[in-house]
C-alpha positions, 0 to 999 in steps of 0.5 A, spaced: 552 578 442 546 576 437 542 573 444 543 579 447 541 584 440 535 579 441 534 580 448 534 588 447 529 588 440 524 585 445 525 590 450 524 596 447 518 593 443 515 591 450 517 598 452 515 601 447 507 597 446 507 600 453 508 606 452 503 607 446 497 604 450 499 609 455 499 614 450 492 610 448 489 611 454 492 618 455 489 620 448 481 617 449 480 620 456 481 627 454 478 627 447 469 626 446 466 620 445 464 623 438 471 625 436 474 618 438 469 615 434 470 619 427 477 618 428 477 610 430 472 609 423 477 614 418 482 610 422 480 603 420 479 604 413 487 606 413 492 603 407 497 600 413 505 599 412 506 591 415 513 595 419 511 599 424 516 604 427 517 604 435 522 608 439 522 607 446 520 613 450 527 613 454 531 614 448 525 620 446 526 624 452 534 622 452 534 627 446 531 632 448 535 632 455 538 639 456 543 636 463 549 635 457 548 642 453 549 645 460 554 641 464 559 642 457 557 649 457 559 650 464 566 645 463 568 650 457 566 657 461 569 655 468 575 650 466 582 653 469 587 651 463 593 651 468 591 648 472 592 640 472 587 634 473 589 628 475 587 622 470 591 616 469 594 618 462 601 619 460 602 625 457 608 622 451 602 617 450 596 624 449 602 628 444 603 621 440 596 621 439 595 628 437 600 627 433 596 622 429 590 626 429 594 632 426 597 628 421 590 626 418 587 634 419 586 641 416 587 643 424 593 645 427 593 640 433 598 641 437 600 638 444 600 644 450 598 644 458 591 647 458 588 642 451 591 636 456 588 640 462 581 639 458 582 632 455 583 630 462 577 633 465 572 631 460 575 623 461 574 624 469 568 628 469 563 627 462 565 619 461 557 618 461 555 625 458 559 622 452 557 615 451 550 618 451 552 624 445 555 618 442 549 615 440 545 621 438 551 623 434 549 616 430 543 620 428 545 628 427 552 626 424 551 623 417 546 629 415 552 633 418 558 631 414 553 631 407 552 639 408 560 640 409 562 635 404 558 638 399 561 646 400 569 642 401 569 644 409 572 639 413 568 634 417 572 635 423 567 640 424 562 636 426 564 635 433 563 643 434 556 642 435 557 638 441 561 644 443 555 648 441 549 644 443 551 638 446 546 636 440 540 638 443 536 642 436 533 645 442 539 649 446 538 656 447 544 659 450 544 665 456 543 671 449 539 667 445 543 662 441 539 657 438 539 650 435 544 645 434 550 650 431 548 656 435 545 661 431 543 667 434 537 671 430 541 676 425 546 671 424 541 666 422 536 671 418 543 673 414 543 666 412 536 664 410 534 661 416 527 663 417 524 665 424 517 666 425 513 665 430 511 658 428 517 656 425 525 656 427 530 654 422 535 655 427 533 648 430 533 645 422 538 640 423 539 640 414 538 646 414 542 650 420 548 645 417 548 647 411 548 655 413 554 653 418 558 651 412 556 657 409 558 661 413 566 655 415 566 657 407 565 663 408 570 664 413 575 661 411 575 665 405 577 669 409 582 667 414 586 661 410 586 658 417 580 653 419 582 653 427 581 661 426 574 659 422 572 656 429 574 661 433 570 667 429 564 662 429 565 663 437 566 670 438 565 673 430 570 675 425 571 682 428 574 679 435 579 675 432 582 681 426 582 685 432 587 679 436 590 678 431 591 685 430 594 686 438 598 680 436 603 684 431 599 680 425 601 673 427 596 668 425 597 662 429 590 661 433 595 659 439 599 665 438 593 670 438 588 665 443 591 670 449 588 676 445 581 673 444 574 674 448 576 669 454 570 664 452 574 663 445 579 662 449 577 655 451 573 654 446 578 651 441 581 647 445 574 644 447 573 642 440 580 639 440 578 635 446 572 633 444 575 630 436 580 626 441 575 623 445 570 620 439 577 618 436 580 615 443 574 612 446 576 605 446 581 606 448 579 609 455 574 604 455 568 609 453 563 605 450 557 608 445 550 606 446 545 605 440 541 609 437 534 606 436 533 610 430 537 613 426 536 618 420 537 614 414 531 610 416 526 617 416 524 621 410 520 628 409 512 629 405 509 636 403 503 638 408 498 641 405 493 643 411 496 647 417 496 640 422 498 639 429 502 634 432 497 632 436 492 630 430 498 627 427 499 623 433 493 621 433 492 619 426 498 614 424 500 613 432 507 616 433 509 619 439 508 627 439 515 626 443 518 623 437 515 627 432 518 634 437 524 630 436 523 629 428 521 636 426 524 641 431 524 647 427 517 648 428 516 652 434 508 650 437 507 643 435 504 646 429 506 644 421 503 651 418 501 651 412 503 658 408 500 661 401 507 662 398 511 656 402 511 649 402 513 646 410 516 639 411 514 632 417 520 628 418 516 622 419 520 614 421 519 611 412 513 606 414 509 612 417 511 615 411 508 611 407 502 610 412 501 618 412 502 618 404 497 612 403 492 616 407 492 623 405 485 625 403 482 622 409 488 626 414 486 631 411 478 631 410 479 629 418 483 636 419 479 639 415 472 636 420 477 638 426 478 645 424 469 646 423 468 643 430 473 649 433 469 653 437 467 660 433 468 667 435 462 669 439 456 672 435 455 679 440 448 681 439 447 687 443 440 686 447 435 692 446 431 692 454 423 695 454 421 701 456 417 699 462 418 700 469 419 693 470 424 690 465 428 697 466 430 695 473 433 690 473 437 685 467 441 680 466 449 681 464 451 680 458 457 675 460 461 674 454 467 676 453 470 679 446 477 680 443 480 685 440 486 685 436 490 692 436 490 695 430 496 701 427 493 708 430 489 705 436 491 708 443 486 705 449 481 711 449 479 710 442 478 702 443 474 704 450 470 709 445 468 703 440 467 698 445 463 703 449 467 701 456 472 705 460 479 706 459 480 703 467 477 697 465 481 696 460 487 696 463 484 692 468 482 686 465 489 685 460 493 688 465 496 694 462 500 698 468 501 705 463 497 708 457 500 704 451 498 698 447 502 694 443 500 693 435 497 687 434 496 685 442 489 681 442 485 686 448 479 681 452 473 685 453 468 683 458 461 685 457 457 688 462 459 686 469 453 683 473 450 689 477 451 686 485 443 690 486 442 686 481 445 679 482 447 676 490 450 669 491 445 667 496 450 662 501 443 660 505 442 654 502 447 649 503 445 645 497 447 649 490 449 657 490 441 660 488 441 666 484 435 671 485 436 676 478 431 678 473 434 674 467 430 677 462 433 680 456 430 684 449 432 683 442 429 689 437 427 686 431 431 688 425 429 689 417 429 681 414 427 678 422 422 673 422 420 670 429 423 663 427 430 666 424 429 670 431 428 664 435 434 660 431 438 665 433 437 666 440 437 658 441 429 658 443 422 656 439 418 661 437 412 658 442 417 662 447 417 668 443 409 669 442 408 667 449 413 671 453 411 677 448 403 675 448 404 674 441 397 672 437 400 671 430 408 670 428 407 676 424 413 682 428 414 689 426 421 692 425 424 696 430 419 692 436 423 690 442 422 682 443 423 678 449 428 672 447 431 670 454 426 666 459 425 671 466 427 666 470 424 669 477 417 669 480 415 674 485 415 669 491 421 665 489 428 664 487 432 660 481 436 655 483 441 656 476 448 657 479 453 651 477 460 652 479 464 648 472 471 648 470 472 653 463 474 650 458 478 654 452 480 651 445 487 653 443 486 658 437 492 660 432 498 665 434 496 662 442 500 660 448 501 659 455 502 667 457 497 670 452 491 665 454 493 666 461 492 674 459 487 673 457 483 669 462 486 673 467 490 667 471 497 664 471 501 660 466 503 656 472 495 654 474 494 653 467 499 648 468 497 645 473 490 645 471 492 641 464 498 637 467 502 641 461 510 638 463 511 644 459 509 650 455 507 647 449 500 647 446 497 645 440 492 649 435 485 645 437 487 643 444 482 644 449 485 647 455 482 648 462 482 657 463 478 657 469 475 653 476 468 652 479 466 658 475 459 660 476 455 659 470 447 660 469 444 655 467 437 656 464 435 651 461 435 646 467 434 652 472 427 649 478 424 653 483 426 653 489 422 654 495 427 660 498 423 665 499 424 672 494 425 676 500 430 672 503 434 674 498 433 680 494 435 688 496 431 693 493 433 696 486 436 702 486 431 708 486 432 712 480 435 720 479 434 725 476 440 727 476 447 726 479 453 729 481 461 727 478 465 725 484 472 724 484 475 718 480 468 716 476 468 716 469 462 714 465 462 707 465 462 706 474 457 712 474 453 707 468 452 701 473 450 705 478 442 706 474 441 699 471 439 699 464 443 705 463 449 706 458 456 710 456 452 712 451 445 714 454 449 718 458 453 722 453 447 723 448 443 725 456 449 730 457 451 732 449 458 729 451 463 728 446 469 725 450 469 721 456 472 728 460 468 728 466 471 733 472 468 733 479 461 737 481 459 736 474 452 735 474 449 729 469 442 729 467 439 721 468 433 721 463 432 713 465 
């Protein structure tokens, strides 16, 4: 026996050295060779604990596995308790042994056709699924019976959680039931688990059992019968009043069971068949694997900084699986950091003390992180010049601005504010009606490119070329100088003073300065089109549906594009939100010898005046003048809301 306990360390730790390589190679290929080198010097200068903690990954995906939660679920809903299974057990030797079960229980355990029925039908069909819920009872079972011994609630009752969950902390049942014991949401809330957007205290293995006795204790002072605890804990304690009601006030569970909801029915008795196969399993040759970690081998320390799993995992190398399987109660893989509530890791004890040992360092390395982020966009709106040249054409704005709905917004006064049209909104957030919800972040594009203006030329086979006028203007404001300007627009202020013929580096408020390079010569054509993969930091409040909003793809393209096994993100993540984008590269743009008239339609000619058609609105009548906006068009026309109607007439004073 010691030779094969030896011969099993060896593997696991061979298993598990393999999959933190792996984990290793995984990690460095998708974070910069600047970010691994900070880390690997913070690393380097680590307090290290000789123990080193190692599941193997098998046993981490075991625990999350999902098969058992849904096969036991459908035995319990489906199973016909009269009907009889075939399975070598005698039925006087199944009533002696409930007999012995009863005498040592607060449950009425009593023999009948359907709990042999059900008895039979796990022994025949679920002998693996209970080898395997065996050894993760090894981890959930002692913080169970240390809830329920400190409220006087039986320990038997920790068998009903495999009834519930099959004792995933992530099971979420057909009408939201979550966590090991199943709590629904106002059930949970009613017994202080907390449920926000990053955390759900349903899926706290400590604290959703200690609400369970609760709320045991609780029943119990209500009924006196712990058997009808159980079935209000099913199906609330109104439907087993009204059942005992319809049973002319009998109280027995097995004389009221026919009254009860039809799932309650079998749910009694799955819980008694489940008790007697963890006492009998031995005897029906039944043989529980081991669990590799166990939860007396684990503790828990204060987080002062929001982190994610990620960061943690990559810090003190511990598997993000298992650091899911230690803290299940937090809902995007972050541990969030509140102003008037502490939050907990469960980290394996030697991680502890690596974790603790360390802590200034982890967290000037989040701190370091979190500065690295990409920041919101600073927008600068680009003034253009008066003359007949640069008012013809200009380059569109491509960034794009987010806005989240505040009380009292309605569609039209965001599309007022951002100077866009209501259609467009809609369009680029995929709104079908006229609402918006409180709190949705809204994209707004900038400026769509004008295609008078901008042409993909297919005619070279080597790069897409773009032929547009690239030039862009700044109005200088109170406080600028031409080297706070250039700073801003990423230039020097050589290019300011050559592109505006500057003498000197003095500027006058309220004049019109070029910042952007015109990348077009009269004859020739810039060959500045790249198609790049679009990356996106992931950002608090974030997840796969709302980036995929935003960005106007899929979850399943994300997915597919990130290699996601699923729809769990970590704040900081890079995610790839968009493919072979055409993007405009103007710091490494070379003159083709494409020939400016291959490529280029003339611009449109200015009108003086234009006519409303059916469905324009302010901003399609705008694209149509380049170098005019929504709000040269309402000041031209003195309108004071975006109404247009067909046959009016619009004065174009460009």
């Amino acid at each position: 026996m010691t030779i094969k306990n030896l011969i099993y360390s060896a593997v696991t730790l061979i298993s598990c050295t393999l999959f933190s390589q792996e984990s290793t190679i995984n990690k460095t290929k998708s974070v910069s060779e600047i970010k691994i080198t900070v880390l690997d010097s913070i690393k380097k200068t680590f307090v290290k604990d000789d123990l080193a903690a190692c599941v193997d990954s098998l046993w981490l995906k075991e625990l999350t596995n999902v098969d058992i939660y849904n096969n036991l679920s459908a035995d319990i809903q489906n199973i016909n308790f009269d009907e009889k299974v075939e399975y070598e057990l005698p039925t006087e030797l199944l009533k002696a042994r409930l007999k012995e079960m009863d005498d040592k229980s607060p449950f009425h355990i009593e023999y009948n056709q359907g709990l042999e029925n059900i008895i039979k039908s796990f022994l025949k069909n679920r002998k693996r699924s209970f080898e395997r819920l065996m050894a993760i009872s090894e981890y959930y079972f002692p913080l169970f019976e240390e809830a329920f011994d400190r409220l006087n609630v039986p320990l038997e009752i920790k068998y009903l959680a495999v009834v519930e969950s099959a004792l995933n902390p992530k099971a979420v049942s057909r009408v939201g039931a979550t966590g090991l014991w199943q709590f629904m949401y106002q059930t949970g809330k009613q017994y202080g688990l907390k449920i926000d957007s990053y955390v759900d205290e349903r899926s706290d293995p400590l604290k959703a059992s200690e609400a369970a006795a609760q709320y045991m204790k609780n029943m119990y002072g209500i009924f006196g019968d712990w058997d009808l605890v159980l079935a209000s804990y099913n199906s609330g304690p109104g439907n087993v009043a009204k059942a005992i009601r319809r049973s002319g006030g009998q109280q027995n569970y097995w004389n009221i069971r026919k009254n009860l909801p039809k799932e309650t029915q079998g749910y009694v008795p799955a819980f008694l068949a489940t008790m007697y196969i963890y006492e009998y399993h031995k005897e029906h040759g039944i043989v529980p694997e081991k669990a590799p970690i166990k939860h007396f081998a684990t503790d828990t320390v204060m987080i002062k900084r929001q982190m994610s799993f990620k960061q943690i995992s990559d810090l003190i190398d511990i598997p993000e699986a298992q650091l899911q399987i230690l803290n299940p109660s937090y809902k995007l893989n972050v541990v969030p950091t509140y102003k008037d509530q502490n939050h907990f890791l469960r980290l394996p004890q030697d991680k502890i003390a690596v974790f603790t040992s360390n802590e200034a360092k982890i967290y000037a390395y989040v701190d370091r992180e979190a500065d690295l982020r990409e920041k919101p966009f600073q927008i600068v709106k680009p003034i253009f010049a008066q003359d007949s040249v640069n008012t013809s054409q200009r380059l569109a704005q491509a960034k794009v601005r987010y806005y989240r709905v505040k009380r009292g917004d309605n569609l039209t006064t965001i599309a007022k504010k951002y100077d866009v049209a209501v259609d467009d909104l809609k369009k680029w957030n995929n709104i079908n009606g006229n609402r918006v919800a409180y709190g949705k972040n809204l994209k707004i594009n900038g400026t769509e490119v004008d295609q008078k203006t901008i042409t993909i030329a297919k005619a070279n086979p080597i790069k897409d070329t773009i032929s547009a006028s690239t030039a862009s203007y700044y109005e200088v404001q109170k406080g600028d100088n031409l080297t706070a300007i250039a700073k801003k627009f990423n230039i020097t202020v050589a290019d300011i003073q050559e592109w505006n013929k500057l003498d000197n580096a003095n500027v006058a408020i309220g004049v019109s300065l070029q910042v952007v390079k015109n990348l077009i010569n009269k004859d020739e054509v810039i060959e500045a089109v790249e198609r790049k993969d679009i990356a996106y930091s992931v950002q608090k409040g974030d997840n796969l549906g709302s980036i995929a909003k935003k960005f106007g793809t899929t979850v399943a393209d994300l997915k597919d594009w990130n290699k996601l096994t699923s729809n769990a993100i970590a704040i900081g993540n890079n995610l790839i939100v968009a493919k072979n984008e055409i993007v405009i590269d103007t710091n490494k743009a070379t003159v083709s010898s494409f020939k400016k008239k291959d490529y280029f339609s003339n611009p449109p000619k200015k009108a003086t005046e234009y006519y409303v058609k059916k469905g324009d609105s302010l901003y399609t009548i705008s694209k149509k003048y380049p170098g005019v906006t929504i709000s040269d068009l309402k000041k031209w026309n003195n309108i004071k809301d975006d109404e247009l109607k067909p046959g009016m007439k619009l004065k174009i004073n460009g």
